[in-house]
DRENTORKOL-3810 file (N, C-alpha, C; in nm, 4 decimals):
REM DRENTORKOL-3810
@n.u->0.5618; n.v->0.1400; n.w->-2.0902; ca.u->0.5524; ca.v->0.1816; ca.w->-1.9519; c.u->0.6270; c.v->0.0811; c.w->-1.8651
@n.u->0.7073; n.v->0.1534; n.w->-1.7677; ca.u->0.7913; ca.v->0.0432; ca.w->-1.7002; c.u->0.6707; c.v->0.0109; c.w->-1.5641
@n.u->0.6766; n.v->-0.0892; n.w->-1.4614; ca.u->0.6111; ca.v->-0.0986; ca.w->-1.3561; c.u->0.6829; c.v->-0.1507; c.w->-1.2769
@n.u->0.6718; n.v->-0.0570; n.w->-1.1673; ca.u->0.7070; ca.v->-0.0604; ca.w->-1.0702; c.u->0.6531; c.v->-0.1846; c.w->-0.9717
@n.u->0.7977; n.v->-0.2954; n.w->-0.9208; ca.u->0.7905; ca.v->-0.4134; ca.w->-0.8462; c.u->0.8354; c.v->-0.3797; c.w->-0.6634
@n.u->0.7365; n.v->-0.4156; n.w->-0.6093; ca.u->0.7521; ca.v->-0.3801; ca.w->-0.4389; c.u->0.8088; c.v->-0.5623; c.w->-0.3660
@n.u->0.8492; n.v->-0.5595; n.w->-0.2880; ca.u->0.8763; ca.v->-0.6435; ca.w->-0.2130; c.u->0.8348; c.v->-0.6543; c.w->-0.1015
@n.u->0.7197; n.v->-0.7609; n.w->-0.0452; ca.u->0.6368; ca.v->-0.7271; ca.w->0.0708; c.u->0.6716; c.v->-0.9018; c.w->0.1147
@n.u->0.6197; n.v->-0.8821; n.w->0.2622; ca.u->0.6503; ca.v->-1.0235; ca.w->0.3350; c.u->0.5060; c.v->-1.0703; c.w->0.3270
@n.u->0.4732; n.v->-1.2153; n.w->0.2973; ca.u->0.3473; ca.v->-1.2562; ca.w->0.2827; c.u->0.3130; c.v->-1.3476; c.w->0.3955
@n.u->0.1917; n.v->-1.3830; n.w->0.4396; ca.u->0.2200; ca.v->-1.4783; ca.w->0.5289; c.u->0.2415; c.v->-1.6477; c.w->0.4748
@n.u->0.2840; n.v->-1.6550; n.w->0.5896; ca.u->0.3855; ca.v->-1.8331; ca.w->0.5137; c.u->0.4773; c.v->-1.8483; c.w->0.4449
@n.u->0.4600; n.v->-1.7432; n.w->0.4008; ca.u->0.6217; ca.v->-1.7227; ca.w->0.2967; c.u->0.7206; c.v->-1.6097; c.w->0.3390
@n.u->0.8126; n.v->-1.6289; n.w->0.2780; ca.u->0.8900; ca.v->-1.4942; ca.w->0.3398; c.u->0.8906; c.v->-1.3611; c.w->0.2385
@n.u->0.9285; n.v->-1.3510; n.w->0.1079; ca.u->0.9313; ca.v->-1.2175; ca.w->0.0595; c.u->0.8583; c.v->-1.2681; c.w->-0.0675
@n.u->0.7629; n.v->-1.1648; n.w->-0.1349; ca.u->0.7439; ca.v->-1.2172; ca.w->-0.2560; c.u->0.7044; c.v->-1.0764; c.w->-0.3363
@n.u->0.7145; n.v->-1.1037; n.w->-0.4470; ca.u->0.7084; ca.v->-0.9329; ca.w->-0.5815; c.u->0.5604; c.v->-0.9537; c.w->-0.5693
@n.u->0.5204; n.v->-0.8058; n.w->-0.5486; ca.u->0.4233; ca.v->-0.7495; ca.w->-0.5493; c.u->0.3941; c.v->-0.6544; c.w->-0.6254
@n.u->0.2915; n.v->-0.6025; n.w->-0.7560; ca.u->0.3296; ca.v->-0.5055; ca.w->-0.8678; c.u->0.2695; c.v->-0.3713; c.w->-0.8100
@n.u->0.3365; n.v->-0.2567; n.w->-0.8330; ca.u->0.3074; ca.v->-0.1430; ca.w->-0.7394; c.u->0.1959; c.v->-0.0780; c.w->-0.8047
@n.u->0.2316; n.v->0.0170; n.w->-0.7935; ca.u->0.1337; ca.v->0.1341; ca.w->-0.8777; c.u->0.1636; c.v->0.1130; c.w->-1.0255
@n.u->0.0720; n.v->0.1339; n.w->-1.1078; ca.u->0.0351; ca.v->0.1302; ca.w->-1.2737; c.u->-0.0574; c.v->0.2503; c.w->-1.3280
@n.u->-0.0777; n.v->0.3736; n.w->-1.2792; ca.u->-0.1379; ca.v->0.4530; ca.w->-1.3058; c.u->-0.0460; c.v->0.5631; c.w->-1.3705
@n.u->-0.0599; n.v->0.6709; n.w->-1.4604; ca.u->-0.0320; ca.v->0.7143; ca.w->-1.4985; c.u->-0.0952; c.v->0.8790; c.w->-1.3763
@n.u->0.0185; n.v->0.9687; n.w->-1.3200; ca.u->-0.0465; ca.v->1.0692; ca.w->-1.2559; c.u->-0.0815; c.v->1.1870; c.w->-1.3443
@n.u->-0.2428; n.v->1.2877; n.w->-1.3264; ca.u->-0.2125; ca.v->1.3578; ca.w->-1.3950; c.u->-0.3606; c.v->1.4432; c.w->-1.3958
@n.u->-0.4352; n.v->1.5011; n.w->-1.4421; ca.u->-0.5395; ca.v->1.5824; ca.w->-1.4100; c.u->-0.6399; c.v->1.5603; c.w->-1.5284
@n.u->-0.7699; n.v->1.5776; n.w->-1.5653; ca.u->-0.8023; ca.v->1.5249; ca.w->-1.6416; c.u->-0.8218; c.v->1.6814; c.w->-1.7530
@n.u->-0.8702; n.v->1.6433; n.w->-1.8445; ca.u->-0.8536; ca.v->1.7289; ca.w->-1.9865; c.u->-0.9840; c.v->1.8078; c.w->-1.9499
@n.u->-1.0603; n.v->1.8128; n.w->-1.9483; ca.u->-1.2178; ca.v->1.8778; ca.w->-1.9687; c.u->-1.2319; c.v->1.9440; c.w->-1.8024
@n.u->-1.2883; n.v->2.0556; n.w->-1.8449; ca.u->-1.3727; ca.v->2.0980; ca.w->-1.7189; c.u->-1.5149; c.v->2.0857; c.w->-1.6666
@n.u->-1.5700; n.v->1.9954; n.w->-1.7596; ca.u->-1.7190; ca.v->1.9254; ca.w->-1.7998; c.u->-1.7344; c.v->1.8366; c.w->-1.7489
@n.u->-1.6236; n.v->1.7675; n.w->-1.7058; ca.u->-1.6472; ca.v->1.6292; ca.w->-1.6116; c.u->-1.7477; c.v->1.6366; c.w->-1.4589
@n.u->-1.8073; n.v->1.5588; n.w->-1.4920; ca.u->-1.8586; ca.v->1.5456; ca.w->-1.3498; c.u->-2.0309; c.v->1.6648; c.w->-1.3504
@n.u->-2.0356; n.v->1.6652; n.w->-1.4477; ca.u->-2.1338; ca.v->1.8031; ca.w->-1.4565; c.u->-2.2242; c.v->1.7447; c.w->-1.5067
@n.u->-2.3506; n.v->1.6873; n.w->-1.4512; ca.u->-2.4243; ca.v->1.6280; ca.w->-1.5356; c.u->-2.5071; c.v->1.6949; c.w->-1.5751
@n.u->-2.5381; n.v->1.8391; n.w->-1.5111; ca.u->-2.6869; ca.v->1.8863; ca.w->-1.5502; c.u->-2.6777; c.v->1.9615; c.w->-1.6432
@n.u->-2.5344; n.v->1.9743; n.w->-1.7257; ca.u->-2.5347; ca.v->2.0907; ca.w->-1.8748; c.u->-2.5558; c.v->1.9644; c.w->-1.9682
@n.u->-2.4983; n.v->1.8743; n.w->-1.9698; ca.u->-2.5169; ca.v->1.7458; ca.w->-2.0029; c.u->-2.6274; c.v->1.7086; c.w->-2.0696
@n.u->-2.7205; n.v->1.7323; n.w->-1.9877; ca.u->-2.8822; ca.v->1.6878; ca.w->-1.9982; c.u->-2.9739; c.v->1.7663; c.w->-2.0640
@n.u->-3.0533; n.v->1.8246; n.w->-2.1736; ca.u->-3.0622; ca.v->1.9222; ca.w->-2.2611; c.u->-3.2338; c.v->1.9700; c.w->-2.1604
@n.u->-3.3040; n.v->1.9076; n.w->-2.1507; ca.u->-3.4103; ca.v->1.9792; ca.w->-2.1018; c.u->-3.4311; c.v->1.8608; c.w->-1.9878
@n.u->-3.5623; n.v->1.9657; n.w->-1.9236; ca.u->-3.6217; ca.v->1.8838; ca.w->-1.7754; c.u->-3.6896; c.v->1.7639; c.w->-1.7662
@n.u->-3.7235; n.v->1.6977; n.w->-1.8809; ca.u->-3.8035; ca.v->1.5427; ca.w->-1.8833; c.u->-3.6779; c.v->1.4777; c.w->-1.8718
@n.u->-3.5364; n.v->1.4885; n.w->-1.9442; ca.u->-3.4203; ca.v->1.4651; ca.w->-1.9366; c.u->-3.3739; c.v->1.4461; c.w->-1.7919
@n.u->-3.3758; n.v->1.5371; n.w->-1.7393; ca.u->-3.2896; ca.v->1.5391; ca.w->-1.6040; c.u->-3.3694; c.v->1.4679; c.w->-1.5010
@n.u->-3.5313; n.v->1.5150; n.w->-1.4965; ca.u->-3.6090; ca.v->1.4234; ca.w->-1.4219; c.u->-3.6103; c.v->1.2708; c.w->-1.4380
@n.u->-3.5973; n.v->1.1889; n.w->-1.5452; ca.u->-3.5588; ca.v->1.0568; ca.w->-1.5679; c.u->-3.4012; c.v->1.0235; c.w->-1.5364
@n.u->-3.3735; n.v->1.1020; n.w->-1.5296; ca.u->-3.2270; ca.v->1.1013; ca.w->-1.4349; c.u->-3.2108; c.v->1.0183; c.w->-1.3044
@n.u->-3.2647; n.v->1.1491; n.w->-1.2732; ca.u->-3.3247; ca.v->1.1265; ca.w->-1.1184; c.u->-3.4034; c.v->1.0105; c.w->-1.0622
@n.u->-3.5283; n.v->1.0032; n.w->-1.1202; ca.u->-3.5901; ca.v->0.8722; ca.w->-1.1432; c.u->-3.4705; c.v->0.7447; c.w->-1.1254
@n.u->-3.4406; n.v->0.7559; n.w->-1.2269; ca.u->-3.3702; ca.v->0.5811; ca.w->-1.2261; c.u->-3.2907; c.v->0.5764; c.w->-1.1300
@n.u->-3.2026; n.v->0.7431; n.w->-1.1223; ca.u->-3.1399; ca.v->0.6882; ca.w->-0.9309; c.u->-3.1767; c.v->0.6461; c.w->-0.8745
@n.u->-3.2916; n.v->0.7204; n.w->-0.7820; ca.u->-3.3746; ca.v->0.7051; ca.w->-0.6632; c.u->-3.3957; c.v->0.5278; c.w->-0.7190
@n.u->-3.4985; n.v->0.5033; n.w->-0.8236; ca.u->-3.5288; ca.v->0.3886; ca.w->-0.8479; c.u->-3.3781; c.v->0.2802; c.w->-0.7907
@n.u->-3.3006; n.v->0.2691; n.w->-0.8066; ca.u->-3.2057; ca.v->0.1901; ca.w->-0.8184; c.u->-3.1758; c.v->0.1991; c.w->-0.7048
@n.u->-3.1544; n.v->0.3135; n.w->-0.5696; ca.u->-3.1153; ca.v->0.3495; ca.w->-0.4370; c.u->-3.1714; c.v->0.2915; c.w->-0.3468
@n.u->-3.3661; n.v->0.2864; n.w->-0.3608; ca.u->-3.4585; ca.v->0.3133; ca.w->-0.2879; c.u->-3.5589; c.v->0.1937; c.w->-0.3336
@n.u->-3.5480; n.v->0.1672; n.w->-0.4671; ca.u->-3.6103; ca.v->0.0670; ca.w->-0.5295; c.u->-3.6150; c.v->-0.0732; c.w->-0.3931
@n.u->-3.7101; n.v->-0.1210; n.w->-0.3932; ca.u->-3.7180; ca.v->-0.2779; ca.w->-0.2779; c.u->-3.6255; c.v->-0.4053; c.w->-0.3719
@n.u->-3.6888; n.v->-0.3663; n.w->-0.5152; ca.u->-3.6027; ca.v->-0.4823; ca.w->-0.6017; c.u->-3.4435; c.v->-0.4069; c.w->-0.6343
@n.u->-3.3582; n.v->-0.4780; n.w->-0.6569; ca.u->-3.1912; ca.v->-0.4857; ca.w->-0.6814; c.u->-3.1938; c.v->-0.4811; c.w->-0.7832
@n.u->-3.0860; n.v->-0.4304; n.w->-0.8634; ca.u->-3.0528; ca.v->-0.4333; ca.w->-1.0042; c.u->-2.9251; c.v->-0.4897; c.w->-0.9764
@n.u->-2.8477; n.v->-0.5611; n.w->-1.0966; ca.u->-2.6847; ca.v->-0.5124; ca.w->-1.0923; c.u->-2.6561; c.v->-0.6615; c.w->-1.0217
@n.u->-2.5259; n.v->-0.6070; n.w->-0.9748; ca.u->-2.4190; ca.v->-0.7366; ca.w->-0.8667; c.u->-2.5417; c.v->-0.7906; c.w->-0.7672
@n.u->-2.5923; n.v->-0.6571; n.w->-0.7035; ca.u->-2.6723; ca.v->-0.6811; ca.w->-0.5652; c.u->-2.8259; c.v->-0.7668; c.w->-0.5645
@n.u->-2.8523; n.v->-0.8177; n.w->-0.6445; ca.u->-2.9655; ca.v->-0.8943; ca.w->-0.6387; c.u->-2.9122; c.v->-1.0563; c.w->-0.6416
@n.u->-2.9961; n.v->-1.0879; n.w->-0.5338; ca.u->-2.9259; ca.v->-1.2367; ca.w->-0.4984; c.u->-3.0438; c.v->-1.3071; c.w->-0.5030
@n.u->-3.0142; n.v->-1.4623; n.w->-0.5331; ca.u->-3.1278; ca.v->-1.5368; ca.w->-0.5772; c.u->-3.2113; c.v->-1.6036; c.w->-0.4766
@n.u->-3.1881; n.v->-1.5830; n.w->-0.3179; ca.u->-3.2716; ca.v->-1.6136; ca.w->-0.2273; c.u->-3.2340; c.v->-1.4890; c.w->-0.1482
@n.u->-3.3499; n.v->-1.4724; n.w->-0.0597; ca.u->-3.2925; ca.v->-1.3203; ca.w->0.0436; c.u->-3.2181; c.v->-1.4096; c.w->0.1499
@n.u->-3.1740; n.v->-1.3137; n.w->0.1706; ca.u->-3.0825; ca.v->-1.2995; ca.w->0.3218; c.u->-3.2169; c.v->-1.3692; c.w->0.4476
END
């Protein structure tokens, strides 16, 4: 794959290579994408779904990046 080099003005400096786009364009293969609820075979399934969203959205405790070791 070749990649494409841009030339942009930076500050303090005057011109410097910048790497452009690296994506390949194009549509994806499946029409299943994004479909979670065929996905999910019965309703204890989909309801624990749901669950851990909300949990994770709405939850007071953080999961993930967002939990920090003193509050704000």
């Amino acid at each position: 794959m070749e990649y494409k080099v841009v030339e942009r003005a930076a500050p303090g400096r005057e011109q410097v290579e910048v790497l452009g786009e690296t994506y390949e364009e194009g549509k994806p293969d499946s029409d299943d994408l994004g479909r979670w609820r065929q996905k999910l075979t019965g309703r204890k399934e989909r309801l624990k779904y749901l669950q851990t969203g909300e949990r994770y959205f709405y939850g007071k405790d953080w999961y993930g990046s967002e939990k920090r070791k003193r509050p704000a």
